[in-house]
LUMKOLTI-259222 format. One record per residue: residue in one letter; y, x, z of N, C-alpha, C in turn. Coordinates in pm, whole numbers, padded with zeros to 5 digits, always signed. Each point is the difference from the previous one (the first is absolute). Layout:
// LUMKOLTI-259222
aYXZYXZYXZ/...
END
This chain:
// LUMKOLTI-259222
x-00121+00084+00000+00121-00084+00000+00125+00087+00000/x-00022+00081+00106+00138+00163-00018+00037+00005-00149/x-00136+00056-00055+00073+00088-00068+00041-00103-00162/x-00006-00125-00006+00093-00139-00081+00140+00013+00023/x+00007+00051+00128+00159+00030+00041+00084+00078-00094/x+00131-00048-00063+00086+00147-00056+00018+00065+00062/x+00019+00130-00070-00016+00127+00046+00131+00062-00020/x+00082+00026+00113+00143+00089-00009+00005+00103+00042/x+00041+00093-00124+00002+00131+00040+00195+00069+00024/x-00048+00075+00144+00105+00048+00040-00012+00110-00015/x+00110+00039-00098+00016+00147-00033+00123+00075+00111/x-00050+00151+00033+00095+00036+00093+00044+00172-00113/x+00065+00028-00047+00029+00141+00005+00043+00085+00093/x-00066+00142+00034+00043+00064+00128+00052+00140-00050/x+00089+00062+00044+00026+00149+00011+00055+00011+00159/x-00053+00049+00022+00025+00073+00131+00014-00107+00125/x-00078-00124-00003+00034-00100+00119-00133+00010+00106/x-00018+00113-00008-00096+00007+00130+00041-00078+00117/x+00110+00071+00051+00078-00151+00145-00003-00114-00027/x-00019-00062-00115+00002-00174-00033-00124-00059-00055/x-00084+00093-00002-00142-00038-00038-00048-00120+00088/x-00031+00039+00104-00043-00127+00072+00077-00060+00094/x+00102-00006+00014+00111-00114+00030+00036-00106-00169/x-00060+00039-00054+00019-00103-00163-00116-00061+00013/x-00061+00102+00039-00193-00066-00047-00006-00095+00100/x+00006-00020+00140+00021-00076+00090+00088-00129-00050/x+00131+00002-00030+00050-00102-00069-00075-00056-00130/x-00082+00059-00054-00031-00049-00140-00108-00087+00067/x-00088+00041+00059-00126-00056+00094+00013-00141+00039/x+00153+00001+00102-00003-00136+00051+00010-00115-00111/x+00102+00046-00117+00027-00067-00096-00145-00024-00116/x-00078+00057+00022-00113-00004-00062-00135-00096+00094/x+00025+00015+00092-00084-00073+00082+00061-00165+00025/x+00115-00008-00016+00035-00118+00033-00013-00083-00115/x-00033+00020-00121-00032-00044-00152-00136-00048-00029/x-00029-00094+00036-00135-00007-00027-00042-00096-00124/x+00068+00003-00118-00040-00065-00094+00051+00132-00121/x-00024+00137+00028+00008+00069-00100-00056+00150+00076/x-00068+00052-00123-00064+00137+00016+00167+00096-00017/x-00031+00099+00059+00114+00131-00024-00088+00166-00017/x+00062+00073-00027-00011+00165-00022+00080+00036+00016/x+00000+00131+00088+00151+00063+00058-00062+00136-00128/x+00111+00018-00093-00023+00095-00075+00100+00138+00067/x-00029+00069+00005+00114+00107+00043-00016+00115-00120/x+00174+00080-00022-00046+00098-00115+00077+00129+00083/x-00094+00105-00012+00058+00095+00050+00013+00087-00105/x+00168-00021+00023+00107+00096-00086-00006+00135+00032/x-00087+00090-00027-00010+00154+00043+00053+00029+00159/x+00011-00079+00057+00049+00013+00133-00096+00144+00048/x+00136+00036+00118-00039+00156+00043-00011-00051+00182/x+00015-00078+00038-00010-00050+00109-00182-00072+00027/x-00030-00065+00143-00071-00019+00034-00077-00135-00040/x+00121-00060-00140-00057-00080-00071-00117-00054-00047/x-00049+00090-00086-00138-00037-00061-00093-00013+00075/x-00041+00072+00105-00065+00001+00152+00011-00096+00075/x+00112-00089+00009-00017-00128+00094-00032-00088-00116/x+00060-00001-00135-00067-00101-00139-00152-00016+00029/x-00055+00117-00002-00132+00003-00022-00064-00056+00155/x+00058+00052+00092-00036-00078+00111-00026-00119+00024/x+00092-00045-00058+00057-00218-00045-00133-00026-00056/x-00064+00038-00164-00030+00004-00072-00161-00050+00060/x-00031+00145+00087-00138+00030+00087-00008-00147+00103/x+00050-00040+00017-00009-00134+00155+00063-00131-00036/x+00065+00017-00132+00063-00171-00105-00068+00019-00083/x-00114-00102-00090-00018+00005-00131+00082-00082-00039/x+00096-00012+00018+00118-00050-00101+00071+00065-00024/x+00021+00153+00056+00104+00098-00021-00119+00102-00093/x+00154+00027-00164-00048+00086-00067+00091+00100-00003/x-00018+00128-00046+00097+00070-00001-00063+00133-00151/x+00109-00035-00069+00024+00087-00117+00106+00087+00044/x-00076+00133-00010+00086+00063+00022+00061+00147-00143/x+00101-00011-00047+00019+00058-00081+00034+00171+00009/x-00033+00081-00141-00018+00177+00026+00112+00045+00066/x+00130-00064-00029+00177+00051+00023+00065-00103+00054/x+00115+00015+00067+00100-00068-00028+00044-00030-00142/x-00030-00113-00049+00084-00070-00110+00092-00085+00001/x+00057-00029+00124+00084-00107+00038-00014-00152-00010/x+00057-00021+00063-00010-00184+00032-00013-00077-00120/x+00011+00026-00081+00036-00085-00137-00149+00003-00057/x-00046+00145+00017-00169+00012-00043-00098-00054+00051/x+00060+00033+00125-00137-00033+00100-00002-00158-00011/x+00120-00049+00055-00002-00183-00050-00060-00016-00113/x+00031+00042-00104-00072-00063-00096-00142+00021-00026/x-00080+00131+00077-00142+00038-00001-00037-00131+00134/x+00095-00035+00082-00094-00100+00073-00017-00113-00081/x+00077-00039-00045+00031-00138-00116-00108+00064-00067/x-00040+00077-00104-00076+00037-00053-00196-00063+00067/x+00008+00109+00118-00128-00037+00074-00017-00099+00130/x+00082-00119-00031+00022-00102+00086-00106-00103-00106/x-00091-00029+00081-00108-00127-00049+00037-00155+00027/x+00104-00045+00111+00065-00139+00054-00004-00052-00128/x+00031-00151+00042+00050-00094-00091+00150-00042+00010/x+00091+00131+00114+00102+00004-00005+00048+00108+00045/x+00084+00119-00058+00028+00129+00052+00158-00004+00072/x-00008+00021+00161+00083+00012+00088+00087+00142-00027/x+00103+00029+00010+00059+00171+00021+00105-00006+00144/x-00051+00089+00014+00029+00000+00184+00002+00181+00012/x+00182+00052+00060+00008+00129+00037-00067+00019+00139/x-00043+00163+00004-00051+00010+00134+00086+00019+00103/x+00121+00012+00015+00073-00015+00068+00033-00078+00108/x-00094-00127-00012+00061-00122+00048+00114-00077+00008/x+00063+00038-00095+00129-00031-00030-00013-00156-00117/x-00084-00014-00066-00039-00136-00038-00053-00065+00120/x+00015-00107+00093-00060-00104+00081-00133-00053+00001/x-00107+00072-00004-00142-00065-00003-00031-00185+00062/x+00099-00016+00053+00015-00137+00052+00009-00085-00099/x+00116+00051-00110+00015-00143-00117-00083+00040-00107/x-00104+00035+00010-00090+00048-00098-00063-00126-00014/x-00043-00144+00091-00073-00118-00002+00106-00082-00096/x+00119+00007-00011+00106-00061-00094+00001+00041-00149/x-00052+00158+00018-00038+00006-00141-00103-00008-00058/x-00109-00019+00060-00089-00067-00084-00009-00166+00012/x+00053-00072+00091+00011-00170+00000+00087+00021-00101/x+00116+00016-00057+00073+00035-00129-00075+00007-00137/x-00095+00111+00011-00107+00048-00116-00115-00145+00004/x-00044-00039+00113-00122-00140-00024+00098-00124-00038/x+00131-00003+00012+00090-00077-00083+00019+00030-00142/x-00024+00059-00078+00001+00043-00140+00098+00101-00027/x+00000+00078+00088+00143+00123-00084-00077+00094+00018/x+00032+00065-00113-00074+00166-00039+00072+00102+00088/x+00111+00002+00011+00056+00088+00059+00089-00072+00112/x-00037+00071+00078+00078-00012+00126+00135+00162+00046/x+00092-00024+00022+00101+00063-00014+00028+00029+00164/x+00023+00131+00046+00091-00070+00146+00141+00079-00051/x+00079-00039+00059+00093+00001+00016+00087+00090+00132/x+00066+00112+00028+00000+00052+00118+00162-00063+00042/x+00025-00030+00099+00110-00072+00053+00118+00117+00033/x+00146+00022-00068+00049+00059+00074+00071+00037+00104/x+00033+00060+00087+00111-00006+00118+00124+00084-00015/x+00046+00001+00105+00136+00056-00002-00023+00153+00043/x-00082+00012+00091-00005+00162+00080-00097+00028-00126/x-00074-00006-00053-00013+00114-00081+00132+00032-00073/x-00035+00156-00007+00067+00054-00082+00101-00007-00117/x+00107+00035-00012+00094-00087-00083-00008+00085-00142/x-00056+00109-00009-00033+00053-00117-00128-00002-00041/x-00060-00068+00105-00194-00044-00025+00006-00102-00091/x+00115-00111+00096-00037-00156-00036+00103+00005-00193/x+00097+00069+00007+00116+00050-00107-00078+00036-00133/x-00106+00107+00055-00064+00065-00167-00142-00088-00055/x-00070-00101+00174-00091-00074-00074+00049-00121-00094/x+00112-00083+00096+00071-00087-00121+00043+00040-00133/x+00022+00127-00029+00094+00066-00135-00125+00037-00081/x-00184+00030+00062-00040+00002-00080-00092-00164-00069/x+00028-00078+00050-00057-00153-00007+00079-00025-00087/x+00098+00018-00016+00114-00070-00079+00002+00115-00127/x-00029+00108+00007-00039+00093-00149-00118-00067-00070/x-00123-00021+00101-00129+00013-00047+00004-00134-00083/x+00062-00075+00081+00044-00150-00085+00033-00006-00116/x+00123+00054+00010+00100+00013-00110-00050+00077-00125/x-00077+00138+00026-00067+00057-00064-00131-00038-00117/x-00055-00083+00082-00118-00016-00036-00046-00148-00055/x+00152-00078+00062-00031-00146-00030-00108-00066+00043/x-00019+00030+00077-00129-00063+00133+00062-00091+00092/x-00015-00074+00029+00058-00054+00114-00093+00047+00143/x+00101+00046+00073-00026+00099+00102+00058-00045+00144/x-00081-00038+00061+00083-00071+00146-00009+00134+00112/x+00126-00040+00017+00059+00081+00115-00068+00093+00142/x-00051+00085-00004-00069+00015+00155-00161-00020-00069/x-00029-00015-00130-00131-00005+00005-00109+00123-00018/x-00084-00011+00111-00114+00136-00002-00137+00021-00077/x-00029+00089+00065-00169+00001-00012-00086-00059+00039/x+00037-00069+00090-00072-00090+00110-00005-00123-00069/x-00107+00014-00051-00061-00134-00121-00145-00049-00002/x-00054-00140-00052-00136-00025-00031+00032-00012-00169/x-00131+00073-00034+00020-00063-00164-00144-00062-00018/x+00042-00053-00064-00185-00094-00040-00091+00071-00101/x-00093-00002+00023-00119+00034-00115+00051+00092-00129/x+00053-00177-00070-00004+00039-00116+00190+00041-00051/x+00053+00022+00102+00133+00102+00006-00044+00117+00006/x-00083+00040+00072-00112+00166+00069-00027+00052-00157/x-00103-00079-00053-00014+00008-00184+00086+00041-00071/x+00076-00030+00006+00134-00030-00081+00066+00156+00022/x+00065+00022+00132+00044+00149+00041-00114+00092-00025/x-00122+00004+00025-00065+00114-00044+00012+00035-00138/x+00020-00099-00093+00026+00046-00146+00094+00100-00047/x+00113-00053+00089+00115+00165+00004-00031+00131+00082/x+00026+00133-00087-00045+00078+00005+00060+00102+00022/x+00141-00037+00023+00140+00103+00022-00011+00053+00068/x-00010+00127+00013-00007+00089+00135+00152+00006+00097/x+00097-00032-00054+00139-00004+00062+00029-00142+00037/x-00026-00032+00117-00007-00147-00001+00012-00072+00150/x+00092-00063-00041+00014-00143+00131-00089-00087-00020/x-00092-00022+00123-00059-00082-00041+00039-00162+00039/x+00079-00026+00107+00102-00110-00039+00058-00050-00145/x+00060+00125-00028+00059-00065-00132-00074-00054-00095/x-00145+00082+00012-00072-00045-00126-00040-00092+00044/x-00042-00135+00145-00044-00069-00003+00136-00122-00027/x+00106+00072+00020+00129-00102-00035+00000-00017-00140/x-00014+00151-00069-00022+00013-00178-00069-00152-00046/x-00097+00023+00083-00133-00144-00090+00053-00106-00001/x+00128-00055+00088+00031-00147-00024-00095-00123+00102/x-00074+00028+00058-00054-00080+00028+00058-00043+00128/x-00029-00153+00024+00118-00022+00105-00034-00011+00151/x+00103+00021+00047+00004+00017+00174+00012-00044+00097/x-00087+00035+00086+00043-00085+00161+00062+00121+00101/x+00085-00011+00000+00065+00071+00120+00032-00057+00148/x-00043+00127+00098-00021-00058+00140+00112+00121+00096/x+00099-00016+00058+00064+00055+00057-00007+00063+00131/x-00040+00144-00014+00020+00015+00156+00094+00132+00066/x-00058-00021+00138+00079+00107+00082-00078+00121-00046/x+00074+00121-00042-00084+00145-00004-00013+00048+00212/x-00172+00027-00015-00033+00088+00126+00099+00100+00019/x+00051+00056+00085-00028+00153+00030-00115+00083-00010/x+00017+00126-00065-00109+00094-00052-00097-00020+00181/x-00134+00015-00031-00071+00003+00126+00006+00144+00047/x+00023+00076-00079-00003+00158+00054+00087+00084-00083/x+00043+00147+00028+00047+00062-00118+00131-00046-00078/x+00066+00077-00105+00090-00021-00081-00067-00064-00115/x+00120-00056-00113-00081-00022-00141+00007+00099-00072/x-00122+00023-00088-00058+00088-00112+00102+00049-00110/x+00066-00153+00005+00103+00022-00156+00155+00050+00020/x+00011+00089-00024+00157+00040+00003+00077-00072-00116/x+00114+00049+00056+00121-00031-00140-00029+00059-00098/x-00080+00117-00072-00033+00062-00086-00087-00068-00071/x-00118-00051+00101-00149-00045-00083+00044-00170-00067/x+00105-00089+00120+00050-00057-00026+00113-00049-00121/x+00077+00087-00025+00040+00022-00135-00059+00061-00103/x-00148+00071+00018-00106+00005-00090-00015-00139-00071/x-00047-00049+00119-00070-00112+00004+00125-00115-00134/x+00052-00042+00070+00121-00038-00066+00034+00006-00178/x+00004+00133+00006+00010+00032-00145-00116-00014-00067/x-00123+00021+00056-00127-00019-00102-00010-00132-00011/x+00061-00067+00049-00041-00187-00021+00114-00024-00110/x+00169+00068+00032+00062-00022-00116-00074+00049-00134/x-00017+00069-00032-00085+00083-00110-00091-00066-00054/x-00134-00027+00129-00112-00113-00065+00032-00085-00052/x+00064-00115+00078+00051-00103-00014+00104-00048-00098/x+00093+00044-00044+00098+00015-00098+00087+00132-00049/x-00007-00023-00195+00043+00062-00073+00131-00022-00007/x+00132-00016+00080+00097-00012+00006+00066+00156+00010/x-00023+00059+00113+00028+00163+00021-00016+00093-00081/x-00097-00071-00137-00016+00079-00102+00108+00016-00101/x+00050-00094-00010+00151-00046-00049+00112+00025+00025/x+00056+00085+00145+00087+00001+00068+00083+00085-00092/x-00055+00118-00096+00086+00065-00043+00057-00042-00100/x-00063-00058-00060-00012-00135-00158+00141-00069+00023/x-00023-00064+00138+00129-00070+00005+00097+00045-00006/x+00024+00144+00094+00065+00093+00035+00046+00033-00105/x-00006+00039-00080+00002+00046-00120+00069-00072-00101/x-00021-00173-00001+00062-00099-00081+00127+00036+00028/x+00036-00025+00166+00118-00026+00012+00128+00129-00013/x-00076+00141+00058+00097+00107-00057+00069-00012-00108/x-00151+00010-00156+00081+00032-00094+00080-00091-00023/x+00001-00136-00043+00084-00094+00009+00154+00035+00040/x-00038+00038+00144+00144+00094+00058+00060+00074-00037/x-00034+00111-00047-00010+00107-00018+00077-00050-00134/x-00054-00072-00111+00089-00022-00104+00099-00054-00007/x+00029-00080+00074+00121-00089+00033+00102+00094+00071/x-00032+00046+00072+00090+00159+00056+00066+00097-00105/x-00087-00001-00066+00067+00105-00116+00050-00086-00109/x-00041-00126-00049+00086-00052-00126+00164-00006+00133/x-00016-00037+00119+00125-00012+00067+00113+00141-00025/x-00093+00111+00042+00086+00100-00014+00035+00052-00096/x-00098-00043-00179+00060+00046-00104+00109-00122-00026/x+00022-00107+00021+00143-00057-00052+00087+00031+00121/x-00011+00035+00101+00078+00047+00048+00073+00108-00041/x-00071+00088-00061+00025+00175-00021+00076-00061-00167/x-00059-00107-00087+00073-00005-00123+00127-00085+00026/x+00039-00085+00076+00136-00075+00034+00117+00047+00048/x-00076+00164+00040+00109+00039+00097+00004+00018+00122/x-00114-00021+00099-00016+00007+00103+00139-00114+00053/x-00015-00107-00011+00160-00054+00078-00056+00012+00157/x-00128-00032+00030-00053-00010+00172+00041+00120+00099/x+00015+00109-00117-00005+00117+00080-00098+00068+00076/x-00128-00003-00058-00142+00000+00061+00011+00157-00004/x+00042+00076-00138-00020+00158-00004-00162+00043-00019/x-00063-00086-00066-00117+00008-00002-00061+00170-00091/x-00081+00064+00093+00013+00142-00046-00180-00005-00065/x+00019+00126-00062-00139+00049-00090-00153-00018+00142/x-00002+00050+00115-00054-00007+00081-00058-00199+00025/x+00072-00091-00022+00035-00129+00069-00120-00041-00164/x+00050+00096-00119-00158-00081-00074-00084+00070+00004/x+00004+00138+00035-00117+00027+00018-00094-00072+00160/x+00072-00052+00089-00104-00089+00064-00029-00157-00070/x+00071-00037-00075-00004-00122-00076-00163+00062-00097/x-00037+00123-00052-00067-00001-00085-00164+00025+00037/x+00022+00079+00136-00069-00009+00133-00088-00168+00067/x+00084-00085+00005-00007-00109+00015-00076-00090-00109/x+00048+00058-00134-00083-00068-00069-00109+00048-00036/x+00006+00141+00015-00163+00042-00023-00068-00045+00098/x+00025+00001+00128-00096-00040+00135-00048-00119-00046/x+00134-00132-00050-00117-00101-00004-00088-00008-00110/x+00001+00072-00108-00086+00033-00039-00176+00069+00004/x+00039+00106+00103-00090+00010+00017-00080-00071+00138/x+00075-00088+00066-00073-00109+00070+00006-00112-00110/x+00002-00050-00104-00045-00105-00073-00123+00094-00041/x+00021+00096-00058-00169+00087-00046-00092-00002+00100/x+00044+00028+00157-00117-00026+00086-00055-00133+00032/x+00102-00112-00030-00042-00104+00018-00078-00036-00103/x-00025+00030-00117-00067-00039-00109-00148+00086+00025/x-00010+00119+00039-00102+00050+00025-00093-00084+00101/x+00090-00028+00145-00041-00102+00076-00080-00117-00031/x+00089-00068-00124-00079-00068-00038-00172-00030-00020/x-00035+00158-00056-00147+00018-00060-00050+00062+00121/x+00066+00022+00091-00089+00021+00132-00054-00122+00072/x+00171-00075-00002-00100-00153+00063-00091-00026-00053/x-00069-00015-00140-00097-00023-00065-00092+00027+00108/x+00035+00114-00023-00139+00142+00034-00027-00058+00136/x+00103+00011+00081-00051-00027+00136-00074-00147-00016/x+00074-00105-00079-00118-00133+00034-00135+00022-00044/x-00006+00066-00078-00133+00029-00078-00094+00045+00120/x+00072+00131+00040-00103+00036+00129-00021-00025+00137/x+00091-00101+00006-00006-00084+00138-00159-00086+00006/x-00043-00005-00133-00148-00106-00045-00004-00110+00085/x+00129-00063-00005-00033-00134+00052-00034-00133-00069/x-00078-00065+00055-00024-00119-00116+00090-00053-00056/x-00043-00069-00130+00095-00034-00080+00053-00175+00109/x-00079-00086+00050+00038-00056+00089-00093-00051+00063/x+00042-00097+00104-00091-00057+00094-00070-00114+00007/x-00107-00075+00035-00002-00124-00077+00005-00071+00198/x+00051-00076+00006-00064-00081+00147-00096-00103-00012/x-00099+00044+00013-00139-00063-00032+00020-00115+00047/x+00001-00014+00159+00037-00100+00097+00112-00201-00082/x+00046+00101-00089+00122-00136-00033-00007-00016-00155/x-00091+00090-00085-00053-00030-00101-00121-00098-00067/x-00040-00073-00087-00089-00082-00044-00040+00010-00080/x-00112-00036-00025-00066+00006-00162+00014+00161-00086/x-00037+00075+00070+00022+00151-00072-00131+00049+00090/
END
């Protein structure tokens, strides 16, 4: 009769959360025990961790048969390892949950009553406050509102990793193959629509966070990049509008220089040679933008993403 039950798999990625190993696992437990109309798997991925990690994983592993643990050769970062759990997650719904404890193992029963309501994806949402940080809360809004704008996604505010995706969403993302990659975005990429559930972010259970402002604006830019061919253009544009300038500047200063100068500008040999400066530049940013062009190609080509998606679920007769 168990095993008729769906099966939800909770994926955890770890680098270095030895201190939060089992203060999570304990929270995941109660929330797993109190469910009794669905099977679970605590998947854990160990991110090359150099800490006492893999050793308490495998510990879990030895005394839960519901705890698995893949553990990978290196650090490849969060983006990999998530997607190798998504990868070797068997559920009939894949959970993503940091080890940190900083996602709420508590509203984890909201996201799957959400998912047995018919939504593929479940979204949370992280709530913000005032005491964080005013250049924390400053550069995450400025990049929501790029990634948006960028990419033409519709992108809600404060939204994380801390997601359920269904089955045949899981399908769907394994098909992309991008090694530079958000994997948020790509499940925002697919279109498919959302339930979002709002909460309070934990405090870390132990330790600092992993991601600096560096890996963080890594992070950042590889989703602009994946995600949209706009930045490829920047010089293209750049470029429209100089020369444009640039000519209008100088037909100005040659009727100036043939009328007589009445303005009194005194416009000297130096004043076109930056006028000529100007127009070569946008030149040669219209040439990079045209090159650009056949890169975007290139890059969609090798992104190998499907040509599109079908939603089985709301389709007929096919």
């Amino acid at each position: 009769m168990k095993q008729s039950l769906k099966l939800i798999s909770i994926v955890v990625p770890c680098y270095n959360e030895s201190p939060s190993i089992d203060s999570l696992y304990q929270e995941l437990c109660k929330v797993m025990e109190h469910d009794s109309t669905h099977r679970y798997e605590l998947l854990y991925i160990n991110d090359g961790s150099q800490d006492e990690t893999l050793s308490k994983l495998q510990a879990l592993a030895a005394s839960d048969e519901r705890v698995h643990v893949l553990s990978l050769s290196k650090n490849f970062g969060k983006e990999i390892a998530t997607t190798a759990g998504i990868q070797y997650a068997s559920g009939d719904a894949v959970i993503m949950l940091d080890a940190d404890g900083q996602h709420p193992p508590n509203r984890l029963p909201e996201f799957v009553q959400a998912w047995e309501q018919g939504a593929r994806v479940v979204t949370g949402v992280r709530n913000f406050y005032r005491k964080e940080g005013a250049v924390k809360k400053y550069l995450s809004k400025l990049f929501y509102r790029l990634l948006q704008r960028l990419t033409g996604t519709h992108v809600v505010m404060g939204a994380t990793d801390f997601r359920l995706i269904d089955k045949t969403v899981q399908q769907e993302l394994l098909r992309m193959t991008e090694r530079s990659r958000m994997t948020r975005g790509l499940i925002d990429w697919m279109g498919f629509s959302q339930t979002y559930i709002y909460y309070d972010e934990n405090p870390r259970l132990n330790g600092t966070a992993n991601y600096s402002y560096a890996k963080l604006f890594s992070l950042a830019l590889n989703s602009f990049i994946s995600l949209s061919l706009k930045p490829l253009y920047f010089a293209f544009y750049t470029g429209l509008v100089i020369m444009p300038l640039s000519l209008l500047l100088a037909l100005a200063c040659g009727l100036e220089m043939v009328i007589g100068d009445p303005l009194q500008l005194n416009i000297t040999g130096t004043a076109y040679l930056v006028m000529l400066a100007l127009f070569l530049l946008g030149l040669v940013l219209i040439s990079q933008g045209i090159t650009a062009l056949y890169l975007s190609h290139i890059h969609t080509e090798t992104q190998n993403r499907p040509l599109f998606i079908v939603d089985a679920a709301n389709s007929r007769g096919v």
